[in-house]
C-alpha positions in Angstrom: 1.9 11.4 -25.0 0.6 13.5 -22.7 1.0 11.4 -19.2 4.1 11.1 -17.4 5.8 7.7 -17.6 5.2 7.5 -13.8 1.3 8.2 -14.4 1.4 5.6 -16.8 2.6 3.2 -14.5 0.4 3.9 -11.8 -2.6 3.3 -13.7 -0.8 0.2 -15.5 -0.5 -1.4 -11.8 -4.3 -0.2 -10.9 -5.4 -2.2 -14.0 -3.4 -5.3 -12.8 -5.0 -5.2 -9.6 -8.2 -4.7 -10.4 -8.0 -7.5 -12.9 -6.9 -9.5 -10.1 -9.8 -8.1 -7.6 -12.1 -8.5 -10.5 -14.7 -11.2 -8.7 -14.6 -8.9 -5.4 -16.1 -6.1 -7.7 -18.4 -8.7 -9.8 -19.9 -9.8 -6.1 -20.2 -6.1 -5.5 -22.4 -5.1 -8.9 -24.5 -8.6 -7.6 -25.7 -6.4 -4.3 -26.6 -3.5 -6.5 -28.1 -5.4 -9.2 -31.2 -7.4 -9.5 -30.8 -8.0 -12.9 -27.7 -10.9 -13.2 -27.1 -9.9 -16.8 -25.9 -6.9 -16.3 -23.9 -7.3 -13.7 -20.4 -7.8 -15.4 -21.4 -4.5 -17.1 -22.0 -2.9 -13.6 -18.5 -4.6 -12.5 -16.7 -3.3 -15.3 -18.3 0.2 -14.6 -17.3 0.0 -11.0 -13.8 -1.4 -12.1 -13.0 1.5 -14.7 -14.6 4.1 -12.0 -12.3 3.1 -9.4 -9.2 3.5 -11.9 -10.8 7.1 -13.3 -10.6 8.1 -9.4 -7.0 7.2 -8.6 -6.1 8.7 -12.1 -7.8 11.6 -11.0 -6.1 11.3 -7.6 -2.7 11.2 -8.6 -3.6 15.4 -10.1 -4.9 16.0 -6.8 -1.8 14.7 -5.1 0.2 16.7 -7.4 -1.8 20.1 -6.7 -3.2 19.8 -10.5 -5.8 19.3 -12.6 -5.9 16.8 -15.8 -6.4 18.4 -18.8 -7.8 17.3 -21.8 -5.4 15.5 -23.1 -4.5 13.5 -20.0 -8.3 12.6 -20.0 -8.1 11.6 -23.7 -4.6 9.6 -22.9 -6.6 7.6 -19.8 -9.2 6.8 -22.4 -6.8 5.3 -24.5 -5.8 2.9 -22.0 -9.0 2.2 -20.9 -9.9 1.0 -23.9 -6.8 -0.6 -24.8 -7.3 -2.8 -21.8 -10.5 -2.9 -21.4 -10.9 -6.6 -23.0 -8.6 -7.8 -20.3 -10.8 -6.4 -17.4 -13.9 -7.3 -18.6 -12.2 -11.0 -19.6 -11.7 -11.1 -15.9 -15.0 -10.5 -15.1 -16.1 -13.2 -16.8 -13.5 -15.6 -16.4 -15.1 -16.8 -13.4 -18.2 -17.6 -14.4 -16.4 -19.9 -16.9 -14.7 -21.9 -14.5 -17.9 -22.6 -12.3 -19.6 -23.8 -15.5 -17.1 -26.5 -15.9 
């Protein structure tokens, strides 16, 4: 693997919280959306965009630059969770249909 364990972690956490934030972000894609289908698309878009920038952060904050194998390795994790985040962009609308 080409991330440090402590990179790993850091975008592990950003997941988590942006699971957690994940109807602050769907409320967000509502303003730039008129189109209320695709907004848990533009959430998960805005979601995975705010993770890519803190990935890409923690380089900056180190003086470096990702390479592409990092990039690769984020991608991997993106997808491996991305049913979770977009799960919890829609979990809401579940609950207020009940």
């Amino acid at each position: 693997m080409a991330l440090s364990n402590e990179t790993q972690k850091f975008l592990d956490s950003q997941i988590e919280y942006y699971v957690k934030e994940a109807e602050s972000y769907k409320e967000m894609a509502l303003e730039y959306n008129l189109d209320t289908n695709s907004v848990p698309d533009t959430a998960f878009g805005i979601i995975v965009g705010c993770i890519y920038s803190s990935f890409l952060q923690t380089f900056t904050n180190q003086n470096s630059t990702p390479n592409s194998q990092d990039i690769e390795e984020f991608t991997k994790i993106i997808v491996k969770n991305s049913k979770k985040i977009k799960e919890s962009i829609l979990i809401d609308d579940d609950s207020k249909l009940e």
